[in-house]
C-alpha positions as CSV (number, residue, x, y, z in Angstrom):
1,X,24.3,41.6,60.5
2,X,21.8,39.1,60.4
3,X,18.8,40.2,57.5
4,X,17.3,37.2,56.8
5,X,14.6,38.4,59.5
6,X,13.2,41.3,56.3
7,X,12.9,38.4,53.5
8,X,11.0,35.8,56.0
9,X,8.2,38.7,56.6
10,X,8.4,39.9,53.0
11,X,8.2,36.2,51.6
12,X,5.2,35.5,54.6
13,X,3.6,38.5,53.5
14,X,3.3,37.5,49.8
15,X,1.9,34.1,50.8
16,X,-0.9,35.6,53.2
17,X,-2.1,38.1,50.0
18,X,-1.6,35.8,47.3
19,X,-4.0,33.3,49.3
20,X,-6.3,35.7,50.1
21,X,-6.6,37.6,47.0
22,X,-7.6,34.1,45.7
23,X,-6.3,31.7,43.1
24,X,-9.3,32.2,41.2
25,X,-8.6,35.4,39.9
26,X,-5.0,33.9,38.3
27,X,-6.3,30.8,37.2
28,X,-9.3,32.2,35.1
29,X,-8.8,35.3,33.8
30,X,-12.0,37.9,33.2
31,X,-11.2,38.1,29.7
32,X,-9.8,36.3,27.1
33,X,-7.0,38.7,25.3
34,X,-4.6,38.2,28.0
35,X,-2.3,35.2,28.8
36,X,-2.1,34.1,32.6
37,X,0.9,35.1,33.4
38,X,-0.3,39.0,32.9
39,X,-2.4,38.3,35.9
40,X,0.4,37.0,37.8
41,X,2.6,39.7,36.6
42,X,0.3,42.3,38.0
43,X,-0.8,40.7,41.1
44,X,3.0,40.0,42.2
45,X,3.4,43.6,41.6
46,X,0.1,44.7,43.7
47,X,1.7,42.8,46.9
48,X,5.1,43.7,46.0
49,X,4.8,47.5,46.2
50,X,3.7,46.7,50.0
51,X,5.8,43.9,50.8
52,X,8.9,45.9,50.2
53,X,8.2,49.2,52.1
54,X,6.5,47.5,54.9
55,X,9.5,44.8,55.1
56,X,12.0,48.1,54.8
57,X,10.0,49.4,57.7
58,X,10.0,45.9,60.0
59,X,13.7,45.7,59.5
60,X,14.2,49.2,61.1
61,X,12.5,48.0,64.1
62,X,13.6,44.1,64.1
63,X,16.9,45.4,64.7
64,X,16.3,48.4,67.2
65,X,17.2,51.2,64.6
66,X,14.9,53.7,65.8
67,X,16.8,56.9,64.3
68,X,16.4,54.4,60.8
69,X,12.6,54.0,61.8
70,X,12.3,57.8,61.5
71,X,14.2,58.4,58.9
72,X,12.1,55.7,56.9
73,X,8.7,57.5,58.2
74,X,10.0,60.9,56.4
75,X,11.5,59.0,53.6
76,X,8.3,56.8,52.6
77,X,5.7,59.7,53.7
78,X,7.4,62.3,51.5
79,X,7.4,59.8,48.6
80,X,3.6,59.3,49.3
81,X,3.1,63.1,49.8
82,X,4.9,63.7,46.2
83,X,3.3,61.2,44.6
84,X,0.1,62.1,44.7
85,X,0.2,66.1,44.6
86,X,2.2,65.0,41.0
87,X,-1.1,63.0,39.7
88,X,-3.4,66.0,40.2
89,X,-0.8,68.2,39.1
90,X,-0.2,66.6,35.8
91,X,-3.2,64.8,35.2
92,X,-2.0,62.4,32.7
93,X,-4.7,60.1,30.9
94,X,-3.6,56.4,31.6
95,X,-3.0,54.1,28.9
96,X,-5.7,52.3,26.5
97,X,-8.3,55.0,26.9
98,X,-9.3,54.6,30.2
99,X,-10.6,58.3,30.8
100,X,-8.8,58.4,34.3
101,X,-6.0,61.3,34.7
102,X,-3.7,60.3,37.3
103,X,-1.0,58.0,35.4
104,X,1.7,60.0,36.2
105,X,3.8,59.2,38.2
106,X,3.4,55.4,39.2
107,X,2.3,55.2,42.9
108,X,2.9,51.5,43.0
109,X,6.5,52.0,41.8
110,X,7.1,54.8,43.6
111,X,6.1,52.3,46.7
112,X,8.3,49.7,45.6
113,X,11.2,51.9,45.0
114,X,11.1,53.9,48.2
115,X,11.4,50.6,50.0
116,X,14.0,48.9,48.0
117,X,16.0,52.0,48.3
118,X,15.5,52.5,51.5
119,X,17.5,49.1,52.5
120,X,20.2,50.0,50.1
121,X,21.1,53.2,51.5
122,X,20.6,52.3,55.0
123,X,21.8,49.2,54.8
124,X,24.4,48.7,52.1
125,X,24.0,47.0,48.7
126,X,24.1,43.6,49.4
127,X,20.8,43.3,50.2
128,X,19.7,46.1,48.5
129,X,20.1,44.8,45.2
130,X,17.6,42.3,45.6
131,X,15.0,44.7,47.3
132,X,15.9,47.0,43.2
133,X,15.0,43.4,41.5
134,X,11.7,43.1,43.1
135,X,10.8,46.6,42.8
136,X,12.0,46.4,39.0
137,X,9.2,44.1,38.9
138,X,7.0,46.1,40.5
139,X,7.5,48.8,37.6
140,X,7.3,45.7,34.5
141,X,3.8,44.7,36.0
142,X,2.5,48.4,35.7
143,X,3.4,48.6,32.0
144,X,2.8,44.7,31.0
145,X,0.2,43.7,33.3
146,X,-3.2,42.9,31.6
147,X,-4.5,46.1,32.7
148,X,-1.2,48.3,31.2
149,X,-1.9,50.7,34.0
150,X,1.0,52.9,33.0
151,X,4.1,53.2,30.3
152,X,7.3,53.8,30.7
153,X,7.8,57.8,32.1
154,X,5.2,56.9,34.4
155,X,7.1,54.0,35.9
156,X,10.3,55.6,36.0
157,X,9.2,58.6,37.2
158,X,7.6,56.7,40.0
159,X,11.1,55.0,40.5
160,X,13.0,59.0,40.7
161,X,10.4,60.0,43.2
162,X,10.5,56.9,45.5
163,X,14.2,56.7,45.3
164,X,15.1,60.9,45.7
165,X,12.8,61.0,48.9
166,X,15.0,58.3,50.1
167,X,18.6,59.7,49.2
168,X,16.9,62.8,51.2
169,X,16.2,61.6,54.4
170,X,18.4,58.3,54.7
171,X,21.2,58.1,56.1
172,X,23.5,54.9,56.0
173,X,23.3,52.6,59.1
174,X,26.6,53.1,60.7
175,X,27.7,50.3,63.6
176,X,28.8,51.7,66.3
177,X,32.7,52.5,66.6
178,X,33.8,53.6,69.4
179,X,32.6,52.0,72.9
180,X,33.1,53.4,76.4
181,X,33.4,51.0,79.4
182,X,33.3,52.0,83.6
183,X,34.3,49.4,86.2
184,X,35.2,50.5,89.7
185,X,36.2,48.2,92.7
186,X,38.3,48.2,95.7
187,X,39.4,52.0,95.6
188,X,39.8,50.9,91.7
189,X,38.4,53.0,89.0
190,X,39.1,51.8,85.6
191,X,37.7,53.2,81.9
192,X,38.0,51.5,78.9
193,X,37.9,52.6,75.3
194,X,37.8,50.4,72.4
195,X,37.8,51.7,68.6
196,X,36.7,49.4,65.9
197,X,38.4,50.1,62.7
C-alpha cells in the first residue's frame, strides 16, 4: 500500500492556505503581548484541522475504497453533528473573558482527531501515528495560540468526540483474501481459488 498519495495533498494543501492566508498576518502580529510563533502555532492549527480530515477523505477515494468513503462520511458527519449540539448544550464561556459560550468541546480538534483517527483505524498505525501528531498539534494551538481559544477539557473532549464517532463507524481496511478466477477453452472449464494468508 502505497500512502504517500494522502501526505502530498495534505502537505499541498498547507502551502495553498498558508500562502493565501498571507505572511503578513505571521510576520507582524496585531498586538504586541504575543511572540510570533503563537501566530504560527494557531494558524498551522487553523489548516491542520482541515488538512487532516479532507486528506483522510482523498485517501478513501485515491485508492477506490468506496465502502471506507462512506464509512468516513458517517464517521466525520457524526463528529460534526456532536460537536456542535455539545456547544449549545453546555454553553461553556471561552477562556480570557471573551463573553462567547461555545468552548466546549473543541470543534477544531474534534476535526483534527476525526481525521487522524480515521486513517488509523482504517488503515493501520503506521501512518496513523503521524496523522495523531498533527492533530496533537491541532489541540496545543487551541490552548497556546495567541488567542487561547480553549483549555484543556475543551481540547480533549474535542479529541473523545472526534475519535469515538470514528471507532463507531470505521471499520479496518481489509485486503482482499480470497480471489476467484474462470477460464474456459476448448471444451475446458477451469476455476481457480487462491487464499492469501
Amino acid at each position: 500500500m502505497n500512502y504517500k498519495p494522502i501526505y502530498t495533498i495534505i502537505s499541498c494543501f498547507v502551502i495553498v492556505l498558508y500562502s493565501s492566508k498571507g505572511i503578513a498576518q505571521i510576520n507582524e502580529p496585531d498586538d504586541k503581548m504575543h511572540e510570533k510563533w503563537e501566530f504560527v502555532l494557531e494558524d498551522t492549527g487553523d489548516i491542520l484541522q482541515l488538512a487532516l480530515p479532507i486528506g483522510a477523505g482523498l485517501t478513501t477515494i485515491i485508492k477506490k475504497d468506496w465502502e471506507g468513503t462512506k464509512q468516513f462520511a458517517l464517521s466525520y458527519g457524526s463528529s460534526f453533528i456532536v460537536t456542535h449540539t455539545l456547544k449549545r448544550i453546555v454553553k461553556k464561556e471561552r477562556p480570557e473573558g471573551r463573553n462567547l459560550f461555545d468552548a466546549f468541546p473543541s470543534g477544531h480538534t474534534t476535526s483534527a482527531f476525526s481525521g487522524a483517527s480515521f486513517i488509523q483505524r482504517r488503515y493501520g498505525w503506521k501512518y496513523g501515528k503521524y496523522a495523531y501528531i498533527l492533530a496533537a498539534i491541532v489541540g496545543v494551538s487551541r490552548m497556546e495560540g495567541p488567542n487561547g481559544w480553549h483549555d484543556i477539557w475543551d481540547v480533549l473532549a474535542g479529541a473523545t468526540v472526534g475519535i469515538g464517532t470514528t471507532y463507531i463507524f470505521t471499520k479496518p481496511h481489509k485486503n482482499r483474501n480470497l480471489d476467484i478466477g474462470f477460464s474456459s477453452g476448448n471444451n475446458t472449464y477451469v476455476i481457480g481459488l487462491k487464499y492469501t494468508f
